[in-house]
Structures are given as C-alpha cells and as structure tokens.
C-alpha positions in Angstrom: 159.2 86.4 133.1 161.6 86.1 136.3 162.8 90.0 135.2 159.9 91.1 134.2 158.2 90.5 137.9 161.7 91.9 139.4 160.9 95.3 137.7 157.8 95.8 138.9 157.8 97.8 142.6 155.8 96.5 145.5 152.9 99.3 144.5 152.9 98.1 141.1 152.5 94.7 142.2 149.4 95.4 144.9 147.7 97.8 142.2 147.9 94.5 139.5 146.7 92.2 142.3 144.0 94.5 143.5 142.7 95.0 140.0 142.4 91.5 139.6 140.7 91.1 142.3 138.2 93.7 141.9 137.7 92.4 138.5 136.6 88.8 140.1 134.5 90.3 142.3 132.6 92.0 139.9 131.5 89.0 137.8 130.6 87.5 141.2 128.9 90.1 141.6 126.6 90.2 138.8 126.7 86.4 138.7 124.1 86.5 142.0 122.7 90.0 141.9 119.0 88.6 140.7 117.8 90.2 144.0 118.4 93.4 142.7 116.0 93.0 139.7 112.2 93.5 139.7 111.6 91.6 136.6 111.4 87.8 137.4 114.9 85.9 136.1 115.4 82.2 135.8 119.0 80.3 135.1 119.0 77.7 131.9 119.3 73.9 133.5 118.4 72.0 130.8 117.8 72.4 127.2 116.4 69.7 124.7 116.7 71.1 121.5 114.5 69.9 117.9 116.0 70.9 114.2 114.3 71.6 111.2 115.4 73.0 107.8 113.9 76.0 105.8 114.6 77.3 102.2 113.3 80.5 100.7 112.5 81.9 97.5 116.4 82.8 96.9 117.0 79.3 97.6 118.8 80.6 101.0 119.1 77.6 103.2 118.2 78.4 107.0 118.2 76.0 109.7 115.7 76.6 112.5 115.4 74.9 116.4 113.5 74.2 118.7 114.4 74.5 122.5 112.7 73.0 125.6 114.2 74.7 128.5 114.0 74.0 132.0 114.7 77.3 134.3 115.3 77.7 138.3 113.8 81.3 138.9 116.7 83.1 140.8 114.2 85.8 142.4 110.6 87.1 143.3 108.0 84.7 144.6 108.2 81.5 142.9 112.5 81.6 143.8 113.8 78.1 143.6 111.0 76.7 141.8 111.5 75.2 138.1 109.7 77.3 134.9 109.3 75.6 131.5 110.3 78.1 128.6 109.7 77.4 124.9 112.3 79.4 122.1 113.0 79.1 118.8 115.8 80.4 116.9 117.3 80.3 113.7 120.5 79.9 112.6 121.3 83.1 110.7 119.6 84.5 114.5 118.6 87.6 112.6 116.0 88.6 115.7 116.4 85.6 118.3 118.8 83.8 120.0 120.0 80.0 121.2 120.3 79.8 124.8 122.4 77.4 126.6 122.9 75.6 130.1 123.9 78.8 132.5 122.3 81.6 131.1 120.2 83.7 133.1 117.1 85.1 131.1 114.4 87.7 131.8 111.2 86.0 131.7 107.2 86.5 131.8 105.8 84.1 133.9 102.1 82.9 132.6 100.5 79.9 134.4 101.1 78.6 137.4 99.1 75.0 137.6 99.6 72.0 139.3 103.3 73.5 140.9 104.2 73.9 136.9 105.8 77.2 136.2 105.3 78.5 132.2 106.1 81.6 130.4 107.8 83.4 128.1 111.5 84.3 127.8 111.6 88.3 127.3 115.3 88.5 127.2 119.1 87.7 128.4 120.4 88.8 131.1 124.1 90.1 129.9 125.1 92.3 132.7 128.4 89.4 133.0 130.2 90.2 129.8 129.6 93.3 130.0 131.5 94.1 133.1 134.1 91.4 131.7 134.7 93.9 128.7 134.4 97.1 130.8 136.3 95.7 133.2 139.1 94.2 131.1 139.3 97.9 129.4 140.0 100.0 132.6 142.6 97.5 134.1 144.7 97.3 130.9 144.2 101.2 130.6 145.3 101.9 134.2 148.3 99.4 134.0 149.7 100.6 130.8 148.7 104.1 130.8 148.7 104.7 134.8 147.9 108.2 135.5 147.2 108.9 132.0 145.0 106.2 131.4 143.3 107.1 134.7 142.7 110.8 132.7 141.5 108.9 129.5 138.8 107.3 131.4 137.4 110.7 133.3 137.9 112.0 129.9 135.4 109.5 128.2 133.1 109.4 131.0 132.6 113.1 130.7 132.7 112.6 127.0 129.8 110.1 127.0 127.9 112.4 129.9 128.0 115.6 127.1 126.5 113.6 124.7 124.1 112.4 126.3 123.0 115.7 128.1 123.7 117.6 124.4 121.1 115.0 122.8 118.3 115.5 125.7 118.7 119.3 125.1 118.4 119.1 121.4 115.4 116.8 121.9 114.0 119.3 124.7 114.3 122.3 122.7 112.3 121.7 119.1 113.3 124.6 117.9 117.2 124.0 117.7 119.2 123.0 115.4 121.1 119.0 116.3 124.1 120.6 114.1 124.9 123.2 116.0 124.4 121.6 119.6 126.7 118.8 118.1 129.2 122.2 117.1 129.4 123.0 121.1 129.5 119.4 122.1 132.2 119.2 119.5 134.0 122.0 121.5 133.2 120.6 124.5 134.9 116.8 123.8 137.8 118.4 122.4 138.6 120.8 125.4 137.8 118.2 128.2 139.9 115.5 126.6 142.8 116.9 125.2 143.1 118.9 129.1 142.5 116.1 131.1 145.4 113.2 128.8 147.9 115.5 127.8 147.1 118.5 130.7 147.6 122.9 130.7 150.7 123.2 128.6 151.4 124.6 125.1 151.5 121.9 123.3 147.9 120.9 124.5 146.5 124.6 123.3 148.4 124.0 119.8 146.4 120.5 119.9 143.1 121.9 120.6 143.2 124.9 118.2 144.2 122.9 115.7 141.6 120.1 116.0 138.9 122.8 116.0 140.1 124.5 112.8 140.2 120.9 110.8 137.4 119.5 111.9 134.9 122.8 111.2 137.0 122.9 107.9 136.0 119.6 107.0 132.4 120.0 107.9 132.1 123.5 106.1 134.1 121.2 102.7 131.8 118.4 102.8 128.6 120.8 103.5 129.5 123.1 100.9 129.9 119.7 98.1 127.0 118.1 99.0 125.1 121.3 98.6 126.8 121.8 95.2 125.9 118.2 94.3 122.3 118.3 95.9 123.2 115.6 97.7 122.6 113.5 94.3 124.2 109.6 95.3 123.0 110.0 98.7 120.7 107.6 100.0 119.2 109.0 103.5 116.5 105.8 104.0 118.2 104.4 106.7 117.2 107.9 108.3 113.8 108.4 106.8 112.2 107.9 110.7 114.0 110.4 112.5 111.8 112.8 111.9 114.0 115.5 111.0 116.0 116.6 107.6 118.2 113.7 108.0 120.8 116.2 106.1 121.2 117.1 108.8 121.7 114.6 110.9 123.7 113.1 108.1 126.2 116.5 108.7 126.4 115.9 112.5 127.5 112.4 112.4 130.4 113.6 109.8 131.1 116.1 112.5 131.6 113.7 115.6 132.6 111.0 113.6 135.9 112.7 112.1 136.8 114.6 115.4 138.4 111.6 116.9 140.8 110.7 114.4 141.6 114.2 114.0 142.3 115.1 117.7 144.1 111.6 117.5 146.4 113.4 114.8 146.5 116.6 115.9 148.1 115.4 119.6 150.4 113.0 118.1 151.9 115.5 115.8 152.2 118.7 118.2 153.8 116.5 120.5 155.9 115.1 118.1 157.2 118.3 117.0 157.8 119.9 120.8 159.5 116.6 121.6 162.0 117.2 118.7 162.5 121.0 118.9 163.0 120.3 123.1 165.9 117.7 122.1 167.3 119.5 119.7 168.7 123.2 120.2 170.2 123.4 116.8 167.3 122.2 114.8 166.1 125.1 112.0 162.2 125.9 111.4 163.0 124.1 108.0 163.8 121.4 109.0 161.6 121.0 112.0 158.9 121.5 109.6 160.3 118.9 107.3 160.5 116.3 110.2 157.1 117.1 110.8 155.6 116.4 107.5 157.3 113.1 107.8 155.6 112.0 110.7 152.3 113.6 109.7 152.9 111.6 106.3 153.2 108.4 108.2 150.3 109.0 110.5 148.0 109.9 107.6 147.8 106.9 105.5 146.7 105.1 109.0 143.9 107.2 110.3 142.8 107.4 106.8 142.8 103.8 106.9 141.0 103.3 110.4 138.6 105.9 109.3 137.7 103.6 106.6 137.3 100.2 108.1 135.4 102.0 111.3 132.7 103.3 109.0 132.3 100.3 106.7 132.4 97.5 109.2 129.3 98.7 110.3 127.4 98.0 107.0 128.2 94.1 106.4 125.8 93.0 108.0 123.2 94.9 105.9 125.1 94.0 103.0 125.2 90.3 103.6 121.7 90.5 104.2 121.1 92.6 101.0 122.8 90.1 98.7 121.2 87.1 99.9 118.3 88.4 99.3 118.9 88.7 95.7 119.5 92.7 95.5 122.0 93.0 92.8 125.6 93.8 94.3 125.6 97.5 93.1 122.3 98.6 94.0 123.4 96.4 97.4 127.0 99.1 97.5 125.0 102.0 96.4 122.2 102.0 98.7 124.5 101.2 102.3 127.5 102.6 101.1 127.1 106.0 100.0 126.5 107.9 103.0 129.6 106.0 104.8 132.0 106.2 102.5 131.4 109.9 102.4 131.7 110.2 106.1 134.9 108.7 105.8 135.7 111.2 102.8 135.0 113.8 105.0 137.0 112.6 108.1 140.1 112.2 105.6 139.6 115.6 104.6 140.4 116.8 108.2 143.2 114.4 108.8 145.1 115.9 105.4 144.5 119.3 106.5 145.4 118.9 110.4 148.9 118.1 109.1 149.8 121.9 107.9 147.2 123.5 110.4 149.0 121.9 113.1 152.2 122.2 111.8 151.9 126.2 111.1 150.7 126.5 114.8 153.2 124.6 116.0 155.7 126.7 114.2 153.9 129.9 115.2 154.4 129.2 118.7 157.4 127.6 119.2 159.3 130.4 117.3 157.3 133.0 118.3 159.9 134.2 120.8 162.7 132.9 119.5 164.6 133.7 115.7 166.0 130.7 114.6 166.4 130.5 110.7 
C-alpha cells in the first residue's frame, strides 16, 4: 500500500481526493434537495409492519404485509409535520415495494383533520443511489482510464443524446421507417465513439469501416433468414402494442444490439495488429495475419459469450414468473426466448465476420505502401 501511494504524483493524489469529495457532496446533495421538488415528499420514521400468508391455484406460497408508516413531510406547506401512510407489499414485490426507516417517498396528501396528515404513497424517491452508481462509474472511469475515460464518457453522453433525438424524429415523422433512422444512428454511434476513445489515426478509420461492414452484414444475414423462414419460431407478443410491424422493430434492436460488441472487437483487433506490425519490422503479412487470427480467435469465444448472457438475463424474470405459474417449461423457453436468442445469433454473426473484415483492412492498409512478403 505504502508504494502504491509513493507512485501516485501530487495531481494524481488531489484529482482522487477531489473525486471523492465531489462524490460525497453529491449524495448530500440529493439527501436534502426536497426543496427542489413540487410534488410533496415525506421521510419513513416509523414503520409497524402486519404478516399474512397467501396460496394460489399453483399452490405458490406468497407472503404479503402490512405497513403503518409514520412520515415527516420534508417540503411544501405542511414541512415538518407527521403524515400517516398505509402500504402493502408482497414478498415476490412483483408491482409494490417494502419501505423502511429513511426512505424518502413521493406522496398524495388526502385529509388533513384534527392536525392528522393522511395520504397515499405515490412513489420513492431514488435520486441517492442513483447518483451513488453514476457517480461510482465516472470516478473509476476517470482514474483508471484518465483522459481516455474522460473520452468514453462524452462519447456515451452523445451516444445516449442520438438516440434519444433519433427516436423523437422517428416518432415525429410517421412516415419513416425506425430501421433506417436506427441505420444513421448506427453510423452516427460508431463515428462519434470510436473518434473521440481511440482519436484521428489509421487504425481508428480501419476500426470504423470495419464495424460498419459487419454490422450491416449481419443485419442484411439475419433479415434475409428470417424472411426465408417467415419468421416461423418467432414470437413478437411482447411487441404486439407498439403499434408498428414489430419486424421491424425486432430488426433494429438486432442492429444496435450487436454494434457494441462488434465495435468492441473491431478496435481491440486493429489495434492489436498496428501494435504488433509497429514492434516488429521484420514481421511478414503471413504471419501478421496469422497472429491476428489468434487474437481474434480468443476474443470471439468471449463476446460471443457476453452477447449471450446480455440478452438472456433479461428474460428470467419472465421466465420465473412463467413457470410458477404452471406454463410448461418449453412453451415457457419458446415464447421469451426465441426472439433473444436470435438477437444474440445475429450479434455472433458480426463478431465472426469482423475478424477477416478487419483483418483484410488492416492488411490493406498497413501494406498498402509498403512490399513486405
């Protein structure tokens, strides 16, 4: 530890202290910003909570309970005076929640008789842990990744600031298509953030033009198969409200969802590659090419992976709520696992063929001046 800290400069030191401090006075912060919010918000004082048991026709076993809160409202006109909330909650909390001592909640107030506050609780307040997470994220970002983690985060900001202005354009435009605005966003993402972490150089270019090429390659694999297939083994209820062809839809998420991974691969191995052929002056094109199947080998099987688990964590709860319902367990699979595990079909697809798109660019450039055999 004693080395460790010896390492570290002075300006390393103030930016790790400063982070931390700005961290702390964020949840500060938000701990005693009620003033800032119209809507009337009390802090839990004291909770007496009643239990009670419920079975259903599946013989699932639920317990449900009761809570009694007392509340100090932290803002508007009755400030400082005690409110008396009802909740009730289960413990599978499927649509409600159990509230403890501390928590600052949202609430409807009702009566006011006899200098007794009532109402409703209309939510939590959870502005707290979510600048805990956020602000976790950026200081371990900035302190391992410095100035390139400073890029990543303009990079996502901007990324999240597309998608949001490429949805309200798709919704303010009927006539377009949400495929083809997620096409330019897709563009857009890959441009911005492959510029801002890895910046104007070759190897960047090789990145980007290869990213593009898999991930419309992909797309135009899967589209062309599900079209062949009539999209028989699909189940699209989960998108039955949108209100558009939720094939669509369906071909726009495979779209965003795979460009990460393959950007992810497409940067690690172009600058793989220019790192060897920079170190090495007497490495061939055959066997730079070789070393670069190896690491795109390695790389695979673990996006391929991520890609995977990403998609289907998403679907347990459904499925656990499925199952103990009494759905059988391959209607259960078939029904929330179709159209996920061929998103993360499709992503796969572009991670296998980034490896020798990327690799052929990366060849093509690098030697494009240069004869080596």
């Amino acid at each position: 530890m004693k080395r460790l800290w010896t390492r570290l400069s002075r300006k390393q030191i103030l930016f790790y202290i400063l982070g931390l401090l700005c961290l702390c006075l964020a949840i500060t912060f938000t701990s005693h910003d009620a003033f800032l919010y119209k809507k009337p918000l009390a802090e839990v004082i004291k909770i007496k909570t009643v239990k009670t048991k419920q079975i259903d026709a599946n013989h699932s076993k639920d317990a449900l309970f009761s809570q009694k809160i007392t509340a100090k409202m932290k803002n508007g006109k009755y400030k400082g005076q005690l409110i008396h909330l009802t909740n009730q909650y289960s413990q599978s909390g499927a649509y409600d929640q159990k509230y403890g001592e501390g928590n600052t909640l949202f609430v409807s107030i009702e009566s006011h008789g006899h200098h007794k506050l009532g109402g409703t609780i209309t939510g939590a307040k959870r502005d707290k842990p979510i600048v805990i997470i956020v602000g976790l994220f950026l200081f371990v970002l900035l302190a391992i990744g410095k100035r390139q983690g400073l890029y990543s985060i303009i990079s996502l900001f901007i990324n999240i600031v597309l998608l949001l202005v490429a949805l309200n354009l798709f919704l303010d435009f009927q006539q377009s298509s949400l495929l083809l605005v997620g096409m330019g966003a897709v563009v857009l993402f890959t441009v911005i953030s492959l510029l801002l972490v890895s910046g104007r150089q070759e190897k960047t270019y090789v990145a980007i033009i290869a990213t593009l090429i898999s991930t419309f390659v992909a797309l135009l694999i899967a589209y062309a198969a599900l079209k062949l297939t009539d999209s028989n083994g699909l189940h699209f209820e989960s998108m039955q409200f949108v209100l558009i062809p939720p094939q669509e839809v369906f071909m726009a998420q495979i779209l965003i969802g795979s460009l990460g991974a393959v950007m992810d691969l497409a940067i690690t191995l172009t600058s793989s590659v220019y790192e060897l052929y920079e170190k090495s002056e007497t490495l061939s094109r055959k066997a730079l090419m070789r070393s670069g199947r190896e690491i795109g080998g390695d790389v695979m099987g673990a996006m391929t992976n991520i890609l995977f688990f990403a998609y289907i964590s998403g679907t347990i709860p459904i499925i656990l709520l499925y199952l103990k319902n009494g759905y059988p367990l391959i209607d259960t699979f078939s029904l929330n696992l179709s159209l996920e595990l061929v998103r993360a079909l499709a992503g796969s697809i572009g991670i296998v063929l980034t490896i020798p798109i990327t690799l052929y660019l990366s060849m093509l450039f690098i030697f494009r001046k240069e004869k080596r055999t």
